[in-house]
C-alpha positions in Angstrom: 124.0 34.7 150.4 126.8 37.0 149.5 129.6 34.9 151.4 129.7 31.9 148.7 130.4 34.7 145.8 133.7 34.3 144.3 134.1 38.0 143.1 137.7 36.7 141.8 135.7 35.0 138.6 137.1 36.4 135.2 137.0 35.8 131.1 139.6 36.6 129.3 138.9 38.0 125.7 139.4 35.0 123.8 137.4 33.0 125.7 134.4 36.2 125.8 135.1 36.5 122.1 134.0 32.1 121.7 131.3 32.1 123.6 129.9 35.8 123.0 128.3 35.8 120.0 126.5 32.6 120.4 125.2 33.6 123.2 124.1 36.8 121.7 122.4 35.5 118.5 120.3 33.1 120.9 119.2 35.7 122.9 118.0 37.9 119.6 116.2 34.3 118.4 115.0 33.6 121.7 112.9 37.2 121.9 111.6 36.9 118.2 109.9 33.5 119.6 108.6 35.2 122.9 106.8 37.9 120.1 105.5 35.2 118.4 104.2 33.4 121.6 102.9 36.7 123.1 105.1 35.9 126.2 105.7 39.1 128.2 109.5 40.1 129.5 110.3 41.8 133.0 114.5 42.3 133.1 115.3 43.8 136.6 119.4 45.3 137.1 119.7 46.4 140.5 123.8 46.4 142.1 126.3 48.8 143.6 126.5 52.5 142.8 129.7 52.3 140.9 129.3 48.9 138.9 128.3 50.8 135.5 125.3 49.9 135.5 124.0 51.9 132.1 127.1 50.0 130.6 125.7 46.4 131.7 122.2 47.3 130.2 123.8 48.6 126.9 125.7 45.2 126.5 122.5 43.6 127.3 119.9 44.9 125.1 122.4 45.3 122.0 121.8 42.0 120.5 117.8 42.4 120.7 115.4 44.0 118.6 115.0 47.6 119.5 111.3 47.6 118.2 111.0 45.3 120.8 111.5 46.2 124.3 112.0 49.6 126.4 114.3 50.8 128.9 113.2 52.0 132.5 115.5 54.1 134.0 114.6 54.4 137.9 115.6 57.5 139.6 114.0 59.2 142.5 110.0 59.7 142.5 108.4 62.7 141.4 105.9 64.7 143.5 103.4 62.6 141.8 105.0 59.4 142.1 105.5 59.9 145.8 101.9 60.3 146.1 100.7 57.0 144.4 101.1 53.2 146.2 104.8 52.1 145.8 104.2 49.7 142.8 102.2 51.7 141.4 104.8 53.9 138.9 106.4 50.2 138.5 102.9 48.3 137.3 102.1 51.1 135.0 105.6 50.2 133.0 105.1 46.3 132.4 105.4 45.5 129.1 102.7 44.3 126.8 102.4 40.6 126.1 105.1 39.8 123.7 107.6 42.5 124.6 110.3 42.9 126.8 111.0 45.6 129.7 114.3 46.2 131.0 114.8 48.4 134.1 117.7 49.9 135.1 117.0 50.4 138.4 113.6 49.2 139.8 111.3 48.7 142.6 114.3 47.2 144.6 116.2 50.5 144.2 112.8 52.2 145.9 113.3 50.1 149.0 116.5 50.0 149.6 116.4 53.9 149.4 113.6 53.4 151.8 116.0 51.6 154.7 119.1 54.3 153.5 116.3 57.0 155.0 116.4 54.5 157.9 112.9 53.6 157.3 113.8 49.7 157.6 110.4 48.7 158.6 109.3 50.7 155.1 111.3 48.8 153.1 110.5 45.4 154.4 106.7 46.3 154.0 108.1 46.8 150.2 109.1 43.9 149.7 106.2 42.4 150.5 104.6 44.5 148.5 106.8 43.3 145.8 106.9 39.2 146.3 102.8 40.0 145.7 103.0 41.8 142.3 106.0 39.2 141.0 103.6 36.4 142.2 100.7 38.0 140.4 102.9 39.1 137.3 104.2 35.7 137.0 101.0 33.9 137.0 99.7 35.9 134.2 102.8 34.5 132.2 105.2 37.4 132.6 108.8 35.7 132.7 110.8 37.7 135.6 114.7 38.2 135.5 116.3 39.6 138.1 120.1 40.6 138.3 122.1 42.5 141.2 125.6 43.5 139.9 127.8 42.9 142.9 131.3 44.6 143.9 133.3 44.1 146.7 133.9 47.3 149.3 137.2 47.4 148.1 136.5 47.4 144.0 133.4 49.8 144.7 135.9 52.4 146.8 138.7 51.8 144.3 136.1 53.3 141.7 134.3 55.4 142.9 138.1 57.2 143.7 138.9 56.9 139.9 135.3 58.6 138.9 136.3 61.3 141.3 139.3 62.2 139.8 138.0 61.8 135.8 136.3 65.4 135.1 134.9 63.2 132.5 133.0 61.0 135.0 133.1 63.6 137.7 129.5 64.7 137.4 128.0 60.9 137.2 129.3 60.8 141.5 126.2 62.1 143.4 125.9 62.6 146.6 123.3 59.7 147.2 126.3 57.4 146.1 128.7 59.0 148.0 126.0 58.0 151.1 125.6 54.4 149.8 129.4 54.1 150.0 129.1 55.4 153.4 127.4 52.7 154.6 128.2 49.5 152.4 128.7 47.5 155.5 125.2 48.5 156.6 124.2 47.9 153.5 125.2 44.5 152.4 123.4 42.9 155.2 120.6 44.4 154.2 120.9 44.0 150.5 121.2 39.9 151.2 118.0 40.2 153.1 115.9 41.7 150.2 117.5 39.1 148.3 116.7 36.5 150.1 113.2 37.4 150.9 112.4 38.2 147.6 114.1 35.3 146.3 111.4 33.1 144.4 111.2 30.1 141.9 108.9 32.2 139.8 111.0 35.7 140.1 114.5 34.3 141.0 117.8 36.6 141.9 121.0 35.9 140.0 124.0 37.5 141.4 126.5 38.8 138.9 130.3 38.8 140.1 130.8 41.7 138.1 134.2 42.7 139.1 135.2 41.5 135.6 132.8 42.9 133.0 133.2 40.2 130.4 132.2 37.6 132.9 129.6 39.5 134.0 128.3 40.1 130.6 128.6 36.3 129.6 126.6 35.4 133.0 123.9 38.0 132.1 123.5 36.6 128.5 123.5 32.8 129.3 121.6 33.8 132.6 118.8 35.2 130.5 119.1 32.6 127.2 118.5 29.4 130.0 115.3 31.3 131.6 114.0 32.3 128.2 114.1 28.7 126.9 112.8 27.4 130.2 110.1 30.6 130.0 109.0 29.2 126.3 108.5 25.8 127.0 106.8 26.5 130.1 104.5 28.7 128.2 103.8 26.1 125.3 102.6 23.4 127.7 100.3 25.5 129.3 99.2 26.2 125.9 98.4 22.4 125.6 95.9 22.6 128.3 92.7 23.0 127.4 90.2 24.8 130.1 86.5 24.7 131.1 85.8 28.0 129.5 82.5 28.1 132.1 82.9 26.2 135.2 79.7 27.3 136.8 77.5 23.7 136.6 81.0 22.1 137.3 81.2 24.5 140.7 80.0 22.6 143.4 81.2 25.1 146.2 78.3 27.2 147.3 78.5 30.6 149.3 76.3 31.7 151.7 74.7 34.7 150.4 75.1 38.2 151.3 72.4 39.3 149.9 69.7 36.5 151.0 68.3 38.5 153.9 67.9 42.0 152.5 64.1 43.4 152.5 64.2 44.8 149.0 60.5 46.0 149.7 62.3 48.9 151.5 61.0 52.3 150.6 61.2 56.3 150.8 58.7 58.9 150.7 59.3 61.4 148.1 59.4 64.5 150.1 62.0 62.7 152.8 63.7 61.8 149.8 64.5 65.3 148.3 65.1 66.1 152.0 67.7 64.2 152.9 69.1 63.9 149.6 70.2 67.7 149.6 71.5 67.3 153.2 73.9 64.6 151.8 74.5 66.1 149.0 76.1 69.4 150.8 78.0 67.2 153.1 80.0 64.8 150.4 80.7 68.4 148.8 81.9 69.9 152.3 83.7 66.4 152.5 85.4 66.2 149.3 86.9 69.8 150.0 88.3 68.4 153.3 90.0 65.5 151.4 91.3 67.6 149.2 92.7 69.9 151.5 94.1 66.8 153.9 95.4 65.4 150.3 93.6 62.0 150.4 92.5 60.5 147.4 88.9 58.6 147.5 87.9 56.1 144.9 84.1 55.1 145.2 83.3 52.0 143.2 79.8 50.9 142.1 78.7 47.4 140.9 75.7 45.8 140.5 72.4 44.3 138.3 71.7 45.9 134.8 69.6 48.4 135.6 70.1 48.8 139.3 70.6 52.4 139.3 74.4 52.8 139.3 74.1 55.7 137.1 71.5 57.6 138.8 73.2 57.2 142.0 76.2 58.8 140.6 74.0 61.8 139.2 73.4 62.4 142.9 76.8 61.4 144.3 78.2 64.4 142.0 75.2 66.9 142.0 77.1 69.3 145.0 80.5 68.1 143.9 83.7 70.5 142.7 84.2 69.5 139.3 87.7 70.2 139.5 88.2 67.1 142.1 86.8 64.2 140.7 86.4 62.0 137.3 83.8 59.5 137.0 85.2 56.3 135.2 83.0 54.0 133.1 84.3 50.9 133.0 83.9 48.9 129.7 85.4 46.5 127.3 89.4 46.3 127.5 91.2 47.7 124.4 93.5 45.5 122.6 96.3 47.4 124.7 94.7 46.5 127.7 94.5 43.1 127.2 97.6 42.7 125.9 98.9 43.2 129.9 97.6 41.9 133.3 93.8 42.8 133.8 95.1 44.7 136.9 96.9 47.2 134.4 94.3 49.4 133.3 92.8 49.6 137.0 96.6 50.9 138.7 96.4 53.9 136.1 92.7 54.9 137.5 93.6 55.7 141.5 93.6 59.4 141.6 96.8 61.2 143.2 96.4 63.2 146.2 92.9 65.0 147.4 91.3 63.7 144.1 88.1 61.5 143.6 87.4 58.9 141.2 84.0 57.2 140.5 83.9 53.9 138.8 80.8 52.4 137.2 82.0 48.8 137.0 85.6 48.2 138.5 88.0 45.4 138.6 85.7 43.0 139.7 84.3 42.3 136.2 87.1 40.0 136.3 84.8 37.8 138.4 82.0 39.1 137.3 81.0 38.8 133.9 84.7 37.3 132.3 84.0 34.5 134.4 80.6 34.1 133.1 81.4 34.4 129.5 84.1 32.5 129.8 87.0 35.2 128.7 89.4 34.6 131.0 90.2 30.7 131.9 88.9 29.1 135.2 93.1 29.6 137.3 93.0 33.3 136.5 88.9 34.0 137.9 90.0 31.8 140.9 93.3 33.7 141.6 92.1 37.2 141.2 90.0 37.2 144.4 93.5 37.5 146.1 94.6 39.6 143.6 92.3 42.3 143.9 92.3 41.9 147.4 96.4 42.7 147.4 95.6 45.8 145.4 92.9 46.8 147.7 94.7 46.6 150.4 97.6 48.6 148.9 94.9 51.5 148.2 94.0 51.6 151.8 97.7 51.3 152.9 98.4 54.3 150.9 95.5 56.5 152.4 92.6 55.8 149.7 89.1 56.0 151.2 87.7 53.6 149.0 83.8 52.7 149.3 82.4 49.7 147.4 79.1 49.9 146.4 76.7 46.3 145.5 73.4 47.7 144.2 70.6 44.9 144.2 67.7 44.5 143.0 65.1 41.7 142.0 64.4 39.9 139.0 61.1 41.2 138.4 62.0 44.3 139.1 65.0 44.5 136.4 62.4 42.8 133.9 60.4 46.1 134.9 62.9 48.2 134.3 63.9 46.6 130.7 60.7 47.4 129.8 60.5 50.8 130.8 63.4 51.3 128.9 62.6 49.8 125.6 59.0 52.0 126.0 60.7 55.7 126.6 62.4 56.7 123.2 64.5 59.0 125.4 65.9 55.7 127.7 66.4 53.2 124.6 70.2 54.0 124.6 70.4 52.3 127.8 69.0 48.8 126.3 71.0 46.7 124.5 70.6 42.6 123.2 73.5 42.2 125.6 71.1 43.6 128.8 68.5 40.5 127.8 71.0 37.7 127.3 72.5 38.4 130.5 68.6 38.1 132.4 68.9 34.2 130.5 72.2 33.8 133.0 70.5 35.7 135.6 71.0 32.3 138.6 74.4 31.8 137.3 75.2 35.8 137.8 73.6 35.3 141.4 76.0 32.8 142.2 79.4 34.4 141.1 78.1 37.5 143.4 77.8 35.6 146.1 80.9 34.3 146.0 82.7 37.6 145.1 81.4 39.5 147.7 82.2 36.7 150.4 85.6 36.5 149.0 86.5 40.0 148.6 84.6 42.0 151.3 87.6 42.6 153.6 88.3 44.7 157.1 90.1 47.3 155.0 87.1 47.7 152.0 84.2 46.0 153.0 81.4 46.0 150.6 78.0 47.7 151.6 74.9 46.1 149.9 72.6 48.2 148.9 68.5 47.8 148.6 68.0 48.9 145.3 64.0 48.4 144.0 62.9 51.6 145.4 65.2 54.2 143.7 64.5 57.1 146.7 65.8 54.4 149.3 68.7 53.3 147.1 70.6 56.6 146.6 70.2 57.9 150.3 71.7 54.7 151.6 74.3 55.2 149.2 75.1 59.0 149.6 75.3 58.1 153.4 77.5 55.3 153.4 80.0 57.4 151.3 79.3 60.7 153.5 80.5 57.9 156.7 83.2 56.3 155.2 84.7 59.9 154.0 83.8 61.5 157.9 85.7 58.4 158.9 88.9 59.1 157.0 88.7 62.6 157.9 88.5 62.6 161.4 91.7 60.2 161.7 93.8 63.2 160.7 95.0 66.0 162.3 94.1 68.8 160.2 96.2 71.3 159.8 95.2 74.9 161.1 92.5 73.7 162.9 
């Protein structure tokens, strides 16, 4: 890719000075209208060492509202950073719908540091990782614009001298760039690969020949004034479309269910109950200390009817548990923050870092859940999240997360039960709402969506376990043991240290 660049290209002043401030008053027009359409702004500057890079994003941002974007600067991962999925300290930073993001330095940075550490394999896996979150980022809207600032070896060398022997500049030479210098022939090759594997119509590259910093600046600026346009009107006729706010009767594709051949008649004597309840009990405690200690994080998710006994199952779950090691998480409405990014958002700031637990009552999966139902989210973004959450998934387990998903089922008439029971104790009537008994009206079309999620999203690497949830004894035994298996699981895979 990099042997059709012409790094001879330059602008003299006069000709910077014409087309400059055109370009710049665009681009300050061109983000007020991306406010106003609520279209959300991802600016990525990757490039040599040398190619002064702060200077680029200065020129760059200077013509735009500064209430309206933030700058990223990407340097090396903290201890906590380091202990999180790659993306993760990335997704946390997209911007909210309507404002822009600019990185200086970014997730590319991150890999190529990977394959510097000669970890090649690493940073290929990376940019997998990262062609998935783009994809995903960009069908939820978010325009994506990607520049690497390029030099030749004989500019980058004739600089990085002249930084060496400015004291003013002297301390901006590092000894990570000194390294990348090093090996800029093992480099480049590598460099056009990322690009070219990460090189999409929805998150394109543009190379910058930015020998010559006028040209380069010009390029940027027109670079980013044509995809803004393009963005907009993409954006409006998408806006044109109208969708079937609740596709269900439309849905012709059925799923086999999951959950057809369960014997929900399945029961448990009270005094093996309170038996084998303690036993588990003591073991996810002993278990969460040897996580802990082997620093992996664990993220147990429950889902389920109203009234299936998610809550009392986590009452047991955490009744021999450190409170120093976990958080339980309900899961609720999205604030106006929240929605004002990618559904996903909310969910990549929950994962615990190392040797931590997190307990989720309702998850990610609402997405297919009840937004479908309701019809808050349109019928291409319930259909495309299956893969979505499955990606995400399967970047928790990558990283080391146990992560246990939990179905609670029950019956009908035993939900209609348990309504009742509710509305009948004074000391339960918090946990009845109007909500609870408009969702029983849409109990068939709630069946169906279930089905269909837990075919579509129980995977090798976090399979969903169903449980039998009528009798309540039954219910959190089955639980506490499929969590005290899948945690034994992950513990015995590593070598412990001491032992």
């Amino acid at each position: 890719m990099f042997d059709h660049i012409d790094l001879d290209k330059r602008l003299d002043q006069k000709e910077y000075d014409r087309i400059a401030p055109d370009l710049k008053d665009r681009l300050g027009q061109l983000q007020r209208k991306a406010r106003d359409a609520g279209m959300p702004i991802i600016v990525v500057f990757e490039g040599w060492d040398t190619v002064g890079m702060s200077e680029t994003v200065n020129k760059f941002i200077l013509p735009l509202d500064p209430r309206g974007f933030l700058v990223h600067p990407i340097s090396v991962p903290n201890a906590e950073e380091r202990s999180r999925p790659f993306i993760w300290r990335f997704f946390i930073r997209i911007p909210a719908r309507g404002r822009i993001a600019v990185f200086d330095r970014s997730w590319y940075f991150r890999s190529l540091a990977r394959a510097i550490e000669r970890k090649t394999e690493d940073a290929r896996r990376s940019w997998r990782e990262i062609s998935e979150f783009e994809e995903m980022l960009s069908q939820d809207d978010y325009l994506i614009m990607k520049f690497f600032l390029h030099l030749s070896k004989k500019e980058h060398k004739k600089r990085l001298e002249r930084y060496r022997n400015t004291d003013l500049d002297r301390c901006a030479i590092s000894d990570r760039e000194l390294e990348f210098f090093r090996k800029y022939d093992k480099m480049l090759p590598l460099i056009d690969e990322m690009i070219e594997r990460t090189d999409r119509e929805h998150a394109p590259w543009t190379i910058v020949e930015a020998e010559d910093t006028k040209y380069a600046s010009a390029k940027i600026l027109s670079t980013a004034v044509r995809m803004m346009e393009y963005g907009l009107s993409k954006l409006d006729a998408k806006n044109q479309i109208s969708f079937d706010s609740n596709p269900l009767i439309k849905n012709g594709v059925m799923f086999n269910s999951s959950r057809g051949g369960l014997n929900l008649d399945r029961t448990l004597a009270q005094d093996e109950y309170r038996e084998r309840i303690k036993k588990l009990q003591n073991r996810v405690g002993e278990l969460q200390c040897d996580l802990n200690r082997l620093k992996i994080p664990t993220i147990i998710l429950f889902e389920g009817w109203d009234a299936a006994g998610k809550g009392g199952a986590i009452q047991r779950l955490t009744g021999e548990l450190n409170p120093r090691g976990y958080e339980v998480v309900p899961v609720g409405i999205p604030t106006a923050d929240e929605k004002a990014r990618h559904y996903l958002w909310r969910f990549y700031r929950i994962p615990p870092p190392a040797g931590q637990m997190r307990i989720l009552d309702r998850s990610w999966y609402g997405r297919v859940l009840v937004e479908r139902v309701e019809g808050f989210c349109s019928t291409a973004e319930w259909k495309r999240a299956y893969q979505e959450m499955n990606e995400f998934e399967e970047m928790l387990v990558e990283n080391g997360t146990v992560l246990v998903k939990i179905w609670m089922e029950i019956d009908n008439e035993t939900q209609l039960q348990r309504f009742k029971d509710r509305e009948a104790d004074p000391m339960k009537q918090w946990k009845i709402t109007e909500e609870d008994w408009r969702n029983r009206e849409k109990w068939d079309f709630y069946g169906r969506v279930t089905d269909e999620m837990l075919s579509r999203t129980s995977t090798k690497h976090a399979p969903w376990t169903i449980v039998e949830s009528n009798d309540k004894y039954y219910s959190r035994v089955k639980t506490l043991q499929t969590i005290v298996d899948a945690m034994e699981a992950r513990s015995l895979k590593v070598k412990r240290p001491n032992d």
